[in-house]
VEXDO-276061 format. One record per residue (C-alpha): x, y, z. Coordinates in steps of 0.05 Angstrom, whole numbers, padded with zeros to 5 digits, always signed. Example, Ala and Ser with C-alpha at 12.3 -4.5 7.8 and 13.67 -1.06 7.14 Angstrom:
BEGIN
+00246-00090+00156/+00273-00021+00143/
//
This chain:
BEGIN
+00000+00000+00000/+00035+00059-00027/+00040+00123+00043/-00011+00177+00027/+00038+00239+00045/+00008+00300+00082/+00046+00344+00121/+00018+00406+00160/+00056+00476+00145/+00053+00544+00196/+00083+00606+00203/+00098+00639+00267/+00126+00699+00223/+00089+00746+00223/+00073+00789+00146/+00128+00741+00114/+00090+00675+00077/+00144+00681+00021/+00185+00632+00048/+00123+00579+00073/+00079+00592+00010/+00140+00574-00035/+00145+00502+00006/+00070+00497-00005/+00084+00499-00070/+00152+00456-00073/+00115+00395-00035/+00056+00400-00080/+00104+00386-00139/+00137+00336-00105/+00068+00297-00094/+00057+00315-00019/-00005+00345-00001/-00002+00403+00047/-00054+00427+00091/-00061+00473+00152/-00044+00466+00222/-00112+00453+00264/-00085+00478+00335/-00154+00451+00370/-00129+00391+00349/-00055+00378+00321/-00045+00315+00286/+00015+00295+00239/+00075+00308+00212/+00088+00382+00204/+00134+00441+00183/+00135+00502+00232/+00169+00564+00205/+00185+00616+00272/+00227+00690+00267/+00249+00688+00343/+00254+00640+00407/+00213+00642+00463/+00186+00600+00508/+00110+00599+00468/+00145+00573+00415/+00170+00516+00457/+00103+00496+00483/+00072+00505+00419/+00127+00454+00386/+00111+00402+00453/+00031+00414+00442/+00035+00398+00361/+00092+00347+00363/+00052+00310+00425/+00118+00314+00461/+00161+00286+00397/+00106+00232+00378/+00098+00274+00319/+00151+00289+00271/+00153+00371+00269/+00216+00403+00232/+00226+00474+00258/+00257+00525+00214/+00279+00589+00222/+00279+00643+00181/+00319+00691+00216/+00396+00675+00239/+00374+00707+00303/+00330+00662+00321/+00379+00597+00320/+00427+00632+00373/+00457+00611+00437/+00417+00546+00454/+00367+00559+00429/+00370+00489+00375/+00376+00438+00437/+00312+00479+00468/+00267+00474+00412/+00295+00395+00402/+00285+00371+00479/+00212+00413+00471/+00189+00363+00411/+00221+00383+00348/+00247+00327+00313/+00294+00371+00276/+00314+00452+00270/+00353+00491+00225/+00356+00557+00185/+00334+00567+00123/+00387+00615+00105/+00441+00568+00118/+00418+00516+00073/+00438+00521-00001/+00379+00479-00022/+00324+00498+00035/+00267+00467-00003/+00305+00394-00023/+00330+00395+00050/+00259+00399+00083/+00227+00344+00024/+00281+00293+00030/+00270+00299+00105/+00196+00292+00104/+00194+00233+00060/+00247+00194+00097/+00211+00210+00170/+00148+00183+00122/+00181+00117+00102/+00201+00103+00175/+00140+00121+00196/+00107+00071+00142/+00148+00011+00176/+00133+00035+00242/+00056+00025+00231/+00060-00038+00201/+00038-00098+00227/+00110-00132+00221/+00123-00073+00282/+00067-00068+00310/+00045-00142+00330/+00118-00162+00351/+00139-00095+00379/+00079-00068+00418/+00083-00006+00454/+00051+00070+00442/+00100+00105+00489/+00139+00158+00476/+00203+00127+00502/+00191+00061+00456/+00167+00102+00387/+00229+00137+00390/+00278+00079+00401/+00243+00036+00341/+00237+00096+00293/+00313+00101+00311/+00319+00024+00301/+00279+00032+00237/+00326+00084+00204/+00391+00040+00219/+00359-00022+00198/+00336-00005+00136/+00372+00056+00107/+00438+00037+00128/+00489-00028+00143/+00512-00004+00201/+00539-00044+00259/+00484-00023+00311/+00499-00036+00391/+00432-00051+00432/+00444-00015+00504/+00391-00035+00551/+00374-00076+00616/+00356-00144+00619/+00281-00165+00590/+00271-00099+00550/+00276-00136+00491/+00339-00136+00454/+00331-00202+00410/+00262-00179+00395/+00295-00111+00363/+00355-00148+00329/+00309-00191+00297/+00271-00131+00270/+00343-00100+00248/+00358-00165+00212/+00281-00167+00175/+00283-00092+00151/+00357-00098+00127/+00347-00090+00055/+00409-00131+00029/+00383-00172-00035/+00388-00251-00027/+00400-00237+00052/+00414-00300+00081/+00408-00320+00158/+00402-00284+00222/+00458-00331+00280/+00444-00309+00349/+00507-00329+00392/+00507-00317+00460/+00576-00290+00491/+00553-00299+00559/+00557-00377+00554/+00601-00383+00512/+00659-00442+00544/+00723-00407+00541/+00747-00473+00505/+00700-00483+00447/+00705-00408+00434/+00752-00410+00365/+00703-00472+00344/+00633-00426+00361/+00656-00362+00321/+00707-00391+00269/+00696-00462+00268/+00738-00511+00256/+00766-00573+00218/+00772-00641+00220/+00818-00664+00277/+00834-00595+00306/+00827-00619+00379/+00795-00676+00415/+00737-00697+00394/+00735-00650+00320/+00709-00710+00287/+00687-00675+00227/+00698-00606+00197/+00651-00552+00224/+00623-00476+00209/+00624-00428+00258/+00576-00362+00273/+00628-00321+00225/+00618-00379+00162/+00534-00384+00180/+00524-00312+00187/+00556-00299+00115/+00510-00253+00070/+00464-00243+00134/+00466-00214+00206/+00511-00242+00269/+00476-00218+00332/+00519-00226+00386/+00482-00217+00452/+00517-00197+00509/+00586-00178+00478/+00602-00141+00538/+00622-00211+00575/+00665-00228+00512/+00738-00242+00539/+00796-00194+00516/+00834-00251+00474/+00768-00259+00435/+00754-00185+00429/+00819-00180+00394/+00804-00238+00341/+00729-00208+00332/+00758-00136+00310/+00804-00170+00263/+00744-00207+00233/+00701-00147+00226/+00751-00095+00189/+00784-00156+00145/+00723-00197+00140/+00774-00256+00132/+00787-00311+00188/+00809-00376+00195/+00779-00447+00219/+00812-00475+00278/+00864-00518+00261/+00858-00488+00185/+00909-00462+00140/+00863-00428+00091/+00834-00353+00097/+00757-00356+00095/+00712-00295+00073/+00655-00267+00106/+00603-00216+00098/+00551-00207+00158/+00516-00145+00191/+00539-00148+00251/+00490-00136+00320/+00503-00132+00390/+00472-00127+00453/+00491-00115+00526/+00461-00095+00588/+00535-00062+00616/+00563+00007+00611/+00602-00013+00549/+00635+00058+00556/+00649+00053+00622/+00684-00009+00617/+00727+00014+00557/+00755+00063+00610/+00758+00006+00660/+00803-00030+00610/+00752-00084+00612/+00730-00077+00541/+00773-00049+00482/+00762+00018+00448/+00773+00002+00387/+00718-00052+00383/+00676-00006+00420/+00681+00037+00360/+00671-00014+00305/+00612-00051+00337/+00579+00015+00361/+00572+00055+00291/+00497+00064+00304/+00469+00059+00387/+00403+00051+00408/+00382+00048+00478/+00328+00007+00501/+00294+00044+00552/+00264+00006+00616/+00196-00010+00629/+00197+00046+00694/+00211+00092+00633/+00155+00068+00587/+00097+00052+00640/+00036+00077+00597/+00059+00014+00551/+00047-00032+00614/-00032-00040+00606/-00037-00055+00534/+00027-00109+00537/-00007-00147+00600/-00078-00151+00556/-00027-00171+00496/+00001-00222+00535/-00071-00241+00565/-00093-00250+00497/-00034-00304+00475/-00057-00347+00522/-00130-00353+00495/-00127-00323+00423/-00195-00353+00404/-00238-00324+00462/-00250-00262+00488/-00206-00220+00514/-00185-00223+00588/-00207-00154+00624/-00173-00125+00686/-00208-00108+00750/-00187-00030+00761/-00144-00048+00831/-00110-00102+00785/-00092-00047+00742/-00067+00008+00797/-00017-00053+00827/+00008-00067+00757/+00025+00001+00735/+00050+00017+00817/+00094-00047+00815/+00172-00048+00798/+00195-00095+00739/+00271-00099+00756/+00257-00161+00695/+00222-00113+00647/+00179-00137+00589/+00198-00207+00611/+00183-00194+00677/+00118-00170+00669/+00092-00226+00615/+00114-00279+00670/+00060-00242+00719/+00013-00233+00661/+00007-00301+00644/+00009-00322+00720/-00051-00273+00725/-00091-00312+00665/-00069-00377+00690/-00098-00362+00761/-00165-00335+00731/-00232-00372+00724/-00298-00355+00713/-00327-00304+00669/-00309-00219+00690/-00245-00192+00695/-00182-00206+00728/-00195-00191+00800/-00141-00178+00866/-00143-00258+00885/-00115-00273+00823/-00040-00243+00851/-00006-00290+00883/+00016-00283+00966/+00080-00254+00946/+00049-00199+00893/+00012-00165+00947/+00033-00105+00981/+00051-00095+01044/+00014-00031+01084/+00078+00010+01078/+00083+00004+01007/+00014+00003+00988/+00007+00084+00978/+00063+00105+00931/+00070+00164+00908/+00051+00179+00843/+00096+00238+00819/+00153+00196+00824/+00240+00235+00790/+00206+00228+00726/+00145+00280+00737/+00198+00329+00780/+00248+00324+00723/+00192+00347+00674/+00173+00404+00720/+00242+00428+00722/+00253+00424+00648/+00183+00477+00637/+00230+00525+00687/+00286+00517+00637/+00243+00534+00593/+00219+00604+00629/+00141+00572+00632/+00112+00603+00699/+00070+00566+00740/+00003+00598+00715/+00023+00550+00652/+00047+00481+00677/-00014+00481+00719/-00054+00494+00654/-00005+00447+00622/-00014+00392+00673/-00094+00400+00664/-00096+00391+00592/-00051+00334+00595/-00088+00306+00645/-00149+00311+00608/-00128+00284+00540/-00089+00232+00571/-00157+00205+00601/-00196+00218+00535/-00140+00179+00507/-00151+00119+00543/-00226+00119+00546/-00225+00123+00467/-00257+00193+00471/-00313+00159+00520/-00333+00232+00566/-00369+00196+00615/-00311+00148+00629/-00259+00191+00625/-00297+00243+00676/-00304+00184+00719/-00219+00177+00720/-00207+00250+00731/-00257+00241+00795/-00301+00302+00766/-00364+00302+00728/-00383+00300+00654/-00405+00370+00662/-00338+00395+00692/-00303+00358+00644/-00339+00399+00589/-00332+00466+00615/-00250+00443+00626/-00249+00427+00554/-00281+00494+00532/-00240+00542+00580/-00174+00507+00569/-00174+00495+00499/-00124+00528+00454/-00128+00572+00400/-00072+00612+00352/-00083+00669+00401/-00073+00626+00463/-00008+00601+00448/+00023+00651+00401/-00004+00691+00336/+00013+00656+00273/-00011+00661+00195/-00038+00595+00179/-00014+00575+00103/-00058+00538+00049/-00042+00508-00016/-00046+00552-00072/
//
């Protein structure tokens, strides 16, 4: 199914469309469909054009990007505006990119080539290949697969997966391995370094021939020979020993080796993935892990983030995981104290973690209705000390701080926090009033009135010219 293109396009500068009409006019040629920027309710990709910084601009860029789930690209067309810090601001408030026009040769190209790669990442990211294998609406995950995405499929990078255990590194080097676009790609080889036997570790990457040691009773390939023309994922490199660290880096810049106990050089062409839950950086300085491997396996890094850093994903992977074990009935629901203790609880395990409880959870329900509190077993249940956590846990302080940085006054983070608040509950009660009044503890009344008096308009945030087609 070929994308349908449509990107959004506004000016914050004020009596100057020159610039923003002649992109309408560039992306209409280049078969992308522009429209204008609905503030009441931002969707999509978009272009924002601004003359100065300030801190409206910045909550305008997190309101329309949706934080960064939204790829925005915010140009400006005065020098002025790009000074000091201004760039990182404008990036850690949403933009997914910012530059100025004026110091682009080819302004137009730049902003199109941009746009349609963000749209063919986007494409793979909606698919179901993603989205049944890879399931999570968070900010924190979108990010990491659209960077995942990009590697895997416009590039043949070596790409290092950073993250802790269960947050799903074979899952992601598995995607990597699907989307690379090599013709005639052959085999993904998953080797574990961790368990690895220091013995047999020339015969599991190099192989080796016929009578090389004891018990070589016949020639054999190794990960280097069976990962030939496709990817070698090497989980947990970080526990790789120093000797072998040496003979991998020779491997990967000669792509040459030889069997053990062979006198002939064997050639090898594999993307090369690895994963580690260690400070790979930190041990380079420790002396623990060599640099110059560090550099050669680490061309492309993606960090996996935690599920304590992705916990609006934690509901919808428990009902995915509910749903595996009975994929021909309907689905399991969750009692609503179920769902407080699972998105309360710790998952030092992650993903893994939490599908272990999950399916504990379906195995321990009977009966028709949801999932109820009897279902947790003795040692799920919360003592009385821990049983009120707070809720604005480093996460909600850090985001506080970051609107200070930002000059937003406290007249506007409350504001902030309310309309959050509110679309975040609209969000999960599929645009359901009633229900979503009920989760805000007000009534369907208030909740209307809060909609009304909090709603934003051009004025609201900041004036701006709204561009059409031609």
């Amino acid at each position: 199914m070929a994308w349908d293109m449509s990107v959004w396009v506004h000016s914050l500068a004020q009596n100057d469309n020159q610039i923003p009409t002649a992109l309408v006019e560039a992306l209409m040629q280049a078969g992308i469909r522009s429209r204008t920027l609905n503030l009441e309710a931002p969707k999509g990709t978009g272009v924002l054009f601004f003359k100065k910084f300030t801190p409206q601009l910045c909550e305008l860029l997190s309101k329309v990007s949706h934080r960064g789930q939204e790829q925005v690209l915010a140009i400006a067309v005065s020098p002025i505006a790009m000074a000091d810090s201004h760039a990182w601001r404008l990036l850690r408030a949403g933009a997914a990119d910012v530059f100025c026009w004026q110091h682009s040769t080819e302004p137009l190209t730049q902003i199109i080539s941009r746009l349609r790669r963000w749209a063919a990442v986007d494409q793979i990211l909606e698919s179901p290949l993603v989205q049944k294998n890879l399931l999570g609406r968070s900010l924190a995950w979108r990010s990491v697969l659209r960077q995942v995405i990009e590697a895997a499929h416009f590039t043949d990078a070596s790409v290092l997966l950073m993250g802790e255990t269960g947050t799903g590194k074979e899952l992601i080097a598995r995607l990597i391995h699907t989307l690379n676009p090599r013709e005639k790609k052959k085999e993904l080889v998953v080797l574990d370094c961790g368990t690895i036997v220091p013995e047999l570790a020339g015969s599991e990457f190099f192989g080796h021939e016929r009578g090389a040691f004891t018990g070589a009773i016949s020639p054999r390939d190794g990960a280097f020979a069976l990962a030939s023309e496709g990817t070698l994922f090497l989980d947990e490199i970080g526990e790789l020993p120093l000797g072998l660290q040496v003979q991998l880096l020779r491997v990967i810049q000669e792509r040459t080796y030889k069997r053990v106990g062979g006198s002939s050089w064997q050639h090898t062409d594999f993307r090369l993935v690895c994963a580690t839950n260690k400070d790979l950086a930190q041990a380079v300085e420790q002396g623990k892990f060599r640099s110059d491997l560090y550099y050669r396996i680490a061309a492309w890094v993606c960090r996996l983030p935690p599920l304590r850093e992705r916990k609006e994903d934690i509901l919808p992977l428990t009902h995915h995981f509910l749903n595996e074990l009975r994929p021909d009935k309907a689905p399991i629901e969750l009692d609503e104290p179920v769902r407080q203790h699972l998105l309360r609880r710790n998952y030092p395990g992650n993903i893994r973690e939490l599908k272990q409880l999950a399916v504990l959870l379906g195995s321990r329900h009977v009966g028709p209705g949801p999932i109820t509190l009897g279902a947790l077993p003795q040692d799920e249940r919360p003592t009385e000390e821990s049983e009120q956590g707070d809720w604005y846990d480093v996460h909600f302080e850090q985001a506080i701080h970051h609107a200070l940085d930002l000059g937003v006054g406290l007249k506007e983070i409350s504001r902030i926090a309310t309309e959050t608040a509110i679309r975040v509950a609209l969000r999960d009660e599929e645009g359901n009033l009633q229900r979503a009044a009920r989760k805000l503890c007000i009534t369907d009344r208030a909740l209307q009135l809060r909609r009304a008096n909090h709603r934003l308009t051009p004025d609201s945030l900041v004036s701006g010219q709204k561009i059409s087609p031609p």
